[in-house]
Kinemage of the C-alpha trace (Angstrom):
@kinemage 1
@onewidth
@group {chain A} dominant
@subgroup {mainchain}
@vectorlist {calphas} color= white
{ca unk a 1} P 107.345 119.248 92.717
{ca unk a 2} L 107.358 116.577 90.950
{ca unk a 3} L 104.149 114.322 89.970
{ca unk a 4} L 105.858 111.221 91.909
{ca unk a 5} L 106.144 112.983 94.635
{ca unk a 6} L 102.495 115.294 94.834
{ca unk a 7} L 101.366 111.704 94.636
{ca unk a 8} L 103.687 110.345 97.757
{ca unk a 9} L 102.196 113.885 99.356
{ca unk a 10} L 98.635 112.987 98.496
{ca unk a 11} L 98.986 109.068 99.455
{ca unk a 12} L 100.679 110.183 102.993
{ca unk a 13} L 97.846 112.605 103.642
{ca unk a 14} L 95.186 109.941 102.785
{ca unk a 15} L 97.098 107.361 105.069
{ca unk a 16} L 97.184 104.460 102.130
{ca unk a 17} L 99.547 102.273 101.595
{ca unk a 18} L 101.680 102.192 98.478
{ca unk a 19} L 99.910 98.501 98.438
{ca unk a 20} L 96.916 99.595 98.995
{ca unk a 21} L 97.363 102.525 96.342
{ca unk a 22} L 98.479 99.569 93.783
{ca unk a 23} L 95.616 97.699 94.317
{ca unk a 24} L 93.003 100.326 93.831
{ca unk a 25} L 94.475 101.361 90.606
{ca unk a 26} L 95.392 97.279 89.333
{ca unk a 27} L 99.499 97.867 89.058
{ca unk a 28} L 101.779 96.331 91.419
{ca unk a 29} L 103.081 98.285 94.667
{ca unk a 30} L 106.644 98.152 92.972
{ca unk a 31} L 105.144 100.578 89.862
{ca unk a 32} L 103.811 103.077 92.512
{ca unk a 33} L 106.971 102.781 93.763
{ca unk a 34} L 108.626 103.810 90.599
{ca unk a 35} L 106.084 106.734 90.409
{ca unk a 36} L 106.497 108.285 93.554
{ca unk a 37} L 110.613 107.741 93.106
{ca unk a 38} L 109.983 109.270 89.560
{ca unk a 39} L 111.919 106.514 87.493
{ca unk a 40} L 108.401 105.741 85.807
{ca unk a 41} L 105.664 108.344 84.410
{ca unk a 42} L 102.024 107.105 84.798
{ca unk a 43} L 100.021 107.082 81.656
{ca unk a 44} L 97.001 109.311 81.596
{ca unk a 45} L 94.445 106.724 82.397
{ca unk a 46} L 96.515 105.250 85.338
{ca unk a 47} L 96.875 109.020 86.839
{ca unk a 48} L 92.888 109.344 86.475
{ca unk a 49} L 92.848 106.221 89.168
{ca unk a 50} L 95.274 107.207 91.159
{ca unk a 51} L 93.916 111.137 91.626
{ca unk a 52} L 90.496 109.176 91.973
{ca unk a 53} L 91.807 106.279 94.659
{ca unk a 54} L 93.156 109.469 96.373
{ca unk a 55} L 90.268 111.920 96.551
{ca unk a 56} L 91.776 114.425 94.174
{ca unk a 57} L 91.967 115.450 90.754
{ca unk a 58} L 94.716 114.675 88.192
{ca unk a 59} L 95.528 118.362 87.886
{ca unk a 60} L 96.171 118.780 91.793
{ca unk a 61} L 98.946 116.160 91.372
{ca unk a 62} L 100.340 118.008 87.629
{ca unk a 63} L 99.721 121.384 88.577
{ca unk a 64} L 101.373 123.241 90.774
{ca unk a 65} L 101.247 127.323 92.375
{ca unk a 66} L 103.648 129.535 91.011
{ca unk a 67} L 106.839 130.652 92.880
{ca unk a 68} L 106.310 134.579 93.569
């Protein structure tokens, strides 16, 4: 999984808008768009906001469980 789309996941579990998302973190809706489409990575700062304007950490949106 791919961090664009753990934070598409996280966003769609949270129920906020890829607007709303945007405005939390101060980008514009088409840059979250980019993210969760993976044509953009976020920089470390910007992934801090969005884990925060989500109610996560950044690692639950870089890290994921190992296949058995």
């Amino acid at each position: 999984m791919s961090i664009g789309h753990a934070i598409k996941v996280r966003r769609a579990i949270a129920k906020i808008s890829q607007v709303k998302l945007a405005k939390a973190v101060g980008v514009n809706q088409s840059y979250i768009s980019m993210i969760e489409n993976d044509d953009q990575i976020p920089s470390t700062d910007l992934l801090q906001k969005i884990s925060a304007a989500l109610g996560c950490k950044p690692e639950d949106l870089t890290r994921w469980p190992q296949a058995a």
